[in-house]
N, C-alpha and C positions, 0 to 999 in steps of 0.2 A: 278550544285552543285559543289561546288570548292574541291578537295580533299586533305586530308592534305599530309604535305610535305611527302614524299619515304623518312625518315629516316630508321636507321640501325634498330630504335623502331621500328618503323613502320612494317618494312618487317617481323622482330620478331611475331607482333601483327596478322597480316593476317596470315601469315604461318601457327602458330598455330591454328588460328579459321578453316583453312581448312584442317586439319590434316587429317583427318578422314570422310572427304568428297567423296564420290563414286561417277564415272563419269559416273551416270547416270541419266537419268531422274526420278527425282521424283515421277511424276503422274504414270509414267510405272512401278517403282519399287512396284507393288502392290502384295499381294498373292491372291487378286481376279481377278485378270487380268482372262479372258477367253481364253478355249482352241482355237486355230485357227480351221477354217475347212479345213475338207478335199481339197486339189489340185484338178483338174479339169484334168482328163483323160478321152480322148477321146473327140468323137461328139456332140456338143451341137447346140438346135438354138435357139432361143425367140424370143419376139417382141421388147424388150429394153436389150441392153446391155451398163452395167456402169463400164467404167474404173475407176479404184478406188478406197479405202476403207478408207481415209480420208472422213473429214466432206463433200467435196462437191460431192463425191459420194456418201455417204451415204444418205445425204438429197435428193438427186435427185431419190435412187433407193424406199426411204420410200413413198417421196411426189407421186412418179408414179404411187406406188401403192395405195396412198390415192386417188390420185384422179381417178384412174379405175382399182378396186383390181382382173378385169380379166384382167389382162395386166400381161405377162409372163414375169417377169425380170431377167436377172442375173445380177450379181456384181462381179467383177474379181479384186484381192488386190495381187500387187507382192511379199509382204511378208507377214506382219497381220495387222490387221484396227486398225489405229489410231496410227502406230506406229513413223511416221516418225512428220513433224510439228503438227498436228492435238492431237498426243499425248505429246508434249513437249512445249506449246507455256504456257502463261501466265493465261489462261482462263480468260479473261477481252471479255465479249460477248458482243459488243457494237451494238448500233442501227445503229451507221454511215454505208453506206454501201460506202462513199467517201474516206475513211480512215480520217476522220476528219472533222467537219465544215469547216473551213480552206480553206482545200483541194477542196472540193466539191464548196465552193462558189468563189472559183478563176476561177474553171474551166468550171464551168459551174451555174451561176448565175440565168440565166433565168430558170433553170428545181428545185433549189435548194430548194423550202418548197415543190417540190411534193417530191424530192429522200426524205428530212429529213421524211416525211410523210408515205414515202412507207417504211424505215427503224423503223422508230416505229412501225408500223404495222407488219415488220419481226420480230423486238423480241418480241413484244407480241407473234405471231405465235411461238416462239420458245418456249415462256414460259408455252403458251396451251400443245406443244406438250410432255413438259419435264412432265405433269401433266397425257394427257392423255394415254403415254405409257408406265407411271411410269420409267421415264429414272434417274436413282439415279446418278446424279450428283453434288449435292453440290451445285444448283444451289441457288444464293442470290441476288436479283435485287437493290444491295445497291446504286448502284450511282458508281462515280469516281470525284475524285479532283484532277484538272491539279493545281500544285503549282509551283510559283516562288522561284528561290533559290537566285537571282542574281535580285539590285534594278531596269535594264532597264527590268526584265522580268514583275518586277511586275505592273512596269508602262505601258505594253504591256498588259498584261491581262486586269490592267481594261479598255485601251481603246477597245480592243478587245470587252467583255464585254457592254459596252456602243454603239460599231457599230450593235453587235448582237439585239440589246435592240430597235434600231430604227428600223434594216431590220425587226423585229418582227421574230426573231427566238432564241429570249433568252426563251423560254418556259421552264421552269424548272430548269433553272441554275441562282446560286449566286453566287455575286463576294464576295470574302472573305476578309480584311485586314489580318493584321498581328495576332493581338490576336487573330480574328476569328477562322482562318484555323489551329493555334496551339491549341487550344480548340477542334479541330477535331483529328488534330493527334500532338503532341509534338515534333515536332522537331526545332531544333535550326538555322537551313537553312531556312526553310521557311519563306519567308517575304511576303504571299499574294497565293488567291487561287480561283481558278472558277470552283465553285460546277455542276457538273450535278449530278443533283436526280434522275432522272430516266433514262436515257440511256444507259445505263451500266449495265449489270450481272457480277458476278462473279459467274465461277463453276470452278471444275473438269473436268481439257479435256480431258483425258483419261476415266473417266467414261462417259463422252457423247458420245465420237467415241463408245465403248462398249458397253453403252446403244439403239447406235441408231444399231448398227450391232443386237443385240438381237431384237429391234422391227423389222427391214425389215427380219429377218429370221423368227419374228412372223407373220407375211404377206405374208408370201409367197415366199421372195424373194431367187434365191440358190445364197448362196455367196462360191465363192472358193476362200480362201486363199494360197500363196503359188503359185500364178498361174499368173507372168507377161506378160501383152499382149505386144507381139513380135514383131508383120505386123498388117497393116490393108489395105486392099483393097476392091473392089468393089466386088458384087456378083449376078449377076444376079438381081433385083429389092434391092436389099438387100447390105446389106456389111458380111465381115468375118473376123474373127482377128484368128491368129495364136498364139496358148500358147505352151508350152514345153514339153507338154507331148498331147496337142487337139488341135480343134479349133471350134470355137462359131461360127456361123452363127445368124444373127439381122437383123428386117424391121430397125432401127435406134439405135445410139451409142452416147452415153452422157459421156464426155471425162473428169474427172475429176482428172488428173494427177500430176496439178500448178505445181513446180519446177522439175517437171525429165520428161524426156523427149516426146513431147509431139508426139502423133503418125501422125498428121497432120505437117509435117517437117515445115512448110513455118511460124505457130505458134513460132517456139523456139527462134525464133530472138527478139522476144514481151519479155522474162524474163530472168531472170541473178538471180543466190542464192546468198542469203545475208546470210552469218550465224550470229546466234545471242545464244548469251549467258546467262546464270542465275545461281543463287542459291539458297538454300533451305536450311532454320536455322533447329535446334531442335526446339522442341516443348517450345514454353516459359510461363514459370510460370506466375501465375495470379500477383506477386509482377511487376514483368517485362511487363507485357501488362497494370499494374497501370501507370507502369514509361509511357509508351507512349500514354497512351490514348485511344487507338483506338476502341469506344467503336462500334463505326457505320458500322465498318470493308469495307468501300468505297475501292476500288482500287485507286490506286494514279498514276500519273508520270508525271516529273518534265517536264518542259518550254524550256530547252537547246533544240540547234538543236541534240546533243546527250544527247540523255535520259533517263532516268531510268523508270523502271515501276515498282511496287513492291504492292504486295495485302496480304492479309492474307490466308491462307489456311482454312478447316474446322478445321484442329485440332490444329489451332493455330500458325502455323510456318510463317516465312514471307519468299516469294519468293521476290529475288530482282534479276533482268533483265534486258537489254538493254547497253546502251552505245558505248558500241563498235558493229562496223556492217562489218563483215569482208569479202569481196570479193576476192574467189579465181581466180587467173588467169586465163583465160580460162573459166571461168565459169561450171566450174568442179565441182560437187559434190560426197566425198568421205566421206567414213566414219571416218577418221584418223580427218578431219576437225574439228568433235563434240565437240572433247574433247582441249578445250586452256587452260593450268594452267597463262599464260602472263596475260590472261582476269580474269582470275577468282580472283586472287591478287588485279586488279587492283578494279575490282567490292566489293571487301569484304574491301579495303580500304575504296571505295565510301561511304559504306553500316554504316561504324562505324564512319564516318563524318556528314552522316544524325540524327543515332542514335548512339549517343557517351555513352547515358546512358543503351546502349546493351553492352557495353563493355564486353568481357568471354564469350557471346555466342557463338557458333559455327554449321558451316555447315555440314552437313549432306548429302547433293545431291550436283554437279556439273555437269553443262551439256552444250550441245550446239546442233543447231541442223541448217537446210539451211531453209528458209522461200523462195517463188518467190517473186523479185518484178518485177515493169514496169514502165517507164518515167513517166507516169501519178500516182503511187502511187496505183492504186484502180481498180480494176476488171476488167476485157476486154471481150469481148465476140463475137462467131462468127459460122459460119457454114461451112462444107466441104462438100462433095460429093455430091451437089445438093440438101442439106438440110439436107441429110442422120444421118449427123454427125453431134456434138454440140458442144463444149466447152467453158468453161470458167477457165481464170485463172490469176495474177499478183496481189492478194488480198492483198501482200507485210504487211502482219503482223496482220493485221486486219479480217480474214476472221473467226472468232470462228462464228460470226453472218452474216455476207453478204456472206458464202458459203450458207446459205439456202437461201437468197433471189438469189442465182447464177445459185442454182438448180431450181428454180420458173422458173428462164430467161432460161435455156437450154432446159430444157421441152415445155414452149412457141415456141422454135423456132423449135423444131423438131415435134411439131405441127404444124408448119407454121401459128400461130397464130399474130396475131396482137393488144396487150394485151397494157395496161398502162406500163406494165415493155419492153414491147419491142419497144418500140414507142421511148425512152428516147433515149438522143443525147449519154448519155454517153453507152446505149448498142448498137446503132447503129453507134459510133465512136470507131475507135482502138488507141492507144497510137503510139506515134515513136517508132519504132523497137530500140533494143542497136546495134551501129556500130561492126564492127568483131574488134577482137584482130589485134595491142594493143591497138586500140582507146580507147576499152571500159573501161580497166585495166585505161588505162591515165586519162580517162574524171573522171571513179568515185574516183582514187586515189585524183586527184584536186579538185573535189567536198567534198571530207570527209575532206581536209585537209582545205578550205573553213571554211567550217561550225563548226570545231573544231577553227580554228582563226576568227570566228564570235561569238562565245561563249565566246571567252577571251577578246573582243572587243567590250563589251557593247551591242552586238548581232546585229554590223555593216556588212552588206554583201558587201563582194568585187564586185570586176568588173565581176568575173567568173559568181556567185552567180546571180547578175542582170541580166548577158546575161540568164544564165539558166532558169529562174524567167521568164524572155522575150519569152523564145522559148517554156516556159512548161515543160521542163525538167528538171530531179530531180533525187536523191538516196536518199533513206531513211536511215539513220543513226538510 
């Protein structure tokens, strides 16, 4: 989506819309937020221990207990559950567990209608579970419309569109024209759109980390918040992780950490944080939700290799996201990082070139936060101390829904099970590791600058892009 020019207006126009914008996340700025629990002093031991308190610890510590509510678990969260991606991302709960069709059928073709298979099947499980633990999230299974904003996008969707339709995996999605997709939602960019109806939720992600820490505490599960796991070493039949004021002793550890640092050192070279950015309007009047249409409330984001995302909230506000994806040196995650007013300018210019007839609205949240990714784009998965230990992680933006299918796979393995989900090439395969600094700084600064000049290029990939393409390797913008 092409942005209008940085005039002297211009910056006048956003400045103002963000005036009064607080840099924080939206979903966390709640007054029902819950209290944390207690820290973890002293001696603990169980039979499961989940590093954690993002979604893919929490789904693994709930599903453990689902499926054998005599199984002792704890959950250990360095600060509080859900506050880091899990409570800041987009809540777009997609069935992909690939990060995309796309994605999934480059890389792995021959496994590609079971994962689309076994991912529908994860968010219906997620949509049973939002029902059966009364998890008040917001949850809405509208769909999502990938739109073109630029004419070689739209003429890539429909052939895209058209290859799906023979592989037989267009199930549920429609290609849109031009009138079509503006009859869904009113914008003036949009030239063409490919409906999925069903694979897609929208919720509240912060009410679901919230939700789901209140069902595993209804289960049995003890969670300490406030309580970062420190070591982890072997123990006798067992392992033991050291916290800051205890230490837990576990028959098995389900490692659910994704971007900070993972306790199996040999893991950390697999993910690099990407931060990613967003906004959050006021609540807009029913004249102003006339102006755009949006009667289906579908999540949306656009076709550029840098892309927006942007959905409606329960009470009406639009979140708009993405675009810029910013890799710290070093692969550093700080807190100072969260907050870019550079992005958020640029984002609220985007925002009023999509919807020009929002004009006056204004932001109310600003935020940012680090997501993992991994060369392959999409989940990795694996075992340490002789099976002891489990992880998964590099769900690179996509994980609201393939962290529970992640937690299905880590439990599998720390059963030593040999299930449909652990059979796949893609849990039984790792991504290429990121090279060390400054490679890695080099390769993705060259990659984003790529795919930013293949966006203004008719969506032409250079030479970098093809080798990248060729070897598998990738950054997510």
């Amino acid at each position: 989506m092409a942005p209008s020019a940085m005039t002297h207006g211009n910056v006048n126009r956003w400045t103002k819309s963000l005036s009064d914008a607080q840099p924080v996340a939206y979903w966390l700025d709640d007054p029902g937020k819950p209290h944390p629990e207690p820290a973890l002093t002293g001696a603990e031991s169980c039979d499961l221990l989940v590093v954690g308190g993002g979604y893919s610890g929490l789904w693994t510590a709930l599903i453990a207990k689902e499926r054998d509510p005599q199984r002792d678990v704890v959950l250990v969260e360095g600060r509080e559950a859900g506050w880091a991606a899990s409570g800041r991302n987009g809540g777009f709960c997609a069935a992909s567990l690939t990060h995309g069709l796309a994605n999934g059928l480059a890389r792995w073709p021959d496994e590609i209608h079971r994962l689309q298979e076994l991912g529908a099947r994860n968010l219906d499980e997620i949509e049973k579970s939002v029902a059966r633990h009364s998890l008040d999230c917001d949850f809405e299974r509208t769909g999502e419309i990938d739109v073109a904003t630029e004419p070689h996008q739209a003429t890539e969707l429909r052939a895209w569109y058209e290859e799906l339709t023979g592989k037989g995996l267009a199930t549920g999605m429609e290609f849109l024209d031009t009138e079509a997709v503006r009859e869904q939602v009113a914008s003036p960019t949009f030239l063409a759109g490919l409906h999925d109806r069903t694979g897609v939720a929208m919720l509240n992600p912060a009410k679901l980390a919230w939700g789901l820490k209140r069902a595993c505490l209804r289960l049995g599960v003890r969670v300490y918040e406030h309580t970062p796991a420190l070591t982890l070493r072997t123990y006798g039949a067992g392992m033991a992780v050291r916290t800051p004021y205890g230490s837990i002793r576990a028959r098995r550890i389900a490692l659910g950490t994704n971007i900070f640092p993972n306790l199996v050192k040999r893991v950390r070279a697999y993910t690099v944080p990407v931060y990613d950015y967003a906004l959050m309007t006021e609540p807009l009047n029913e004249t102003q939700l006339a102006d755009i249409g949006w009667r289906n409330r579908q999540g949306l984001g656009d076709s550029a290799n840098q892309f927006h995302y942007f959905r409606l909230s329960a009470d009406n506000r639009i979140l708009w996201g993405g675009y810029d994806a910013i890799y710290p040196y070093g692969g550093r995650v700080r807190a100072e990082y969260d907050d870019r007013p550079e992005t958020y300018a640029k984002l609220a210019d985007h925002f009023f070139t999509c919807f020009p007839q929002l004009e006056g609205v204004r932001f109310t949240h600003a935020w940012g936060g680090a997501i993992d990714t991994c060369s392959r784009f999409s989940a990795f998965f694996g075992t340490a101390h002789s099976g002891r230990v489990a992880y998964a992680a590099g769900f690179t933006g996509l994980g609201v829904g393939a962290t529970r299918f992640g937690a299905d796979v880590m439990l599998d393995l720390l059963a030593g099970e040999r299930t449909e989900r652990t059979s796949l090439e893609m849990v039984r395969r790792k991504p290429l590791p990121f090279p060390p600094e400054p490679f890695a700084w080099t390769g993705i600064a060259l990659t984003k600058w790529s795919l930013a000049r293949a966006d203004a290029h008719g969506g032409r990939r250079n030479l970098w892009l093809k080798t990248m393409d060729r070897l598998g390797l990738g950054f997510d913008s």
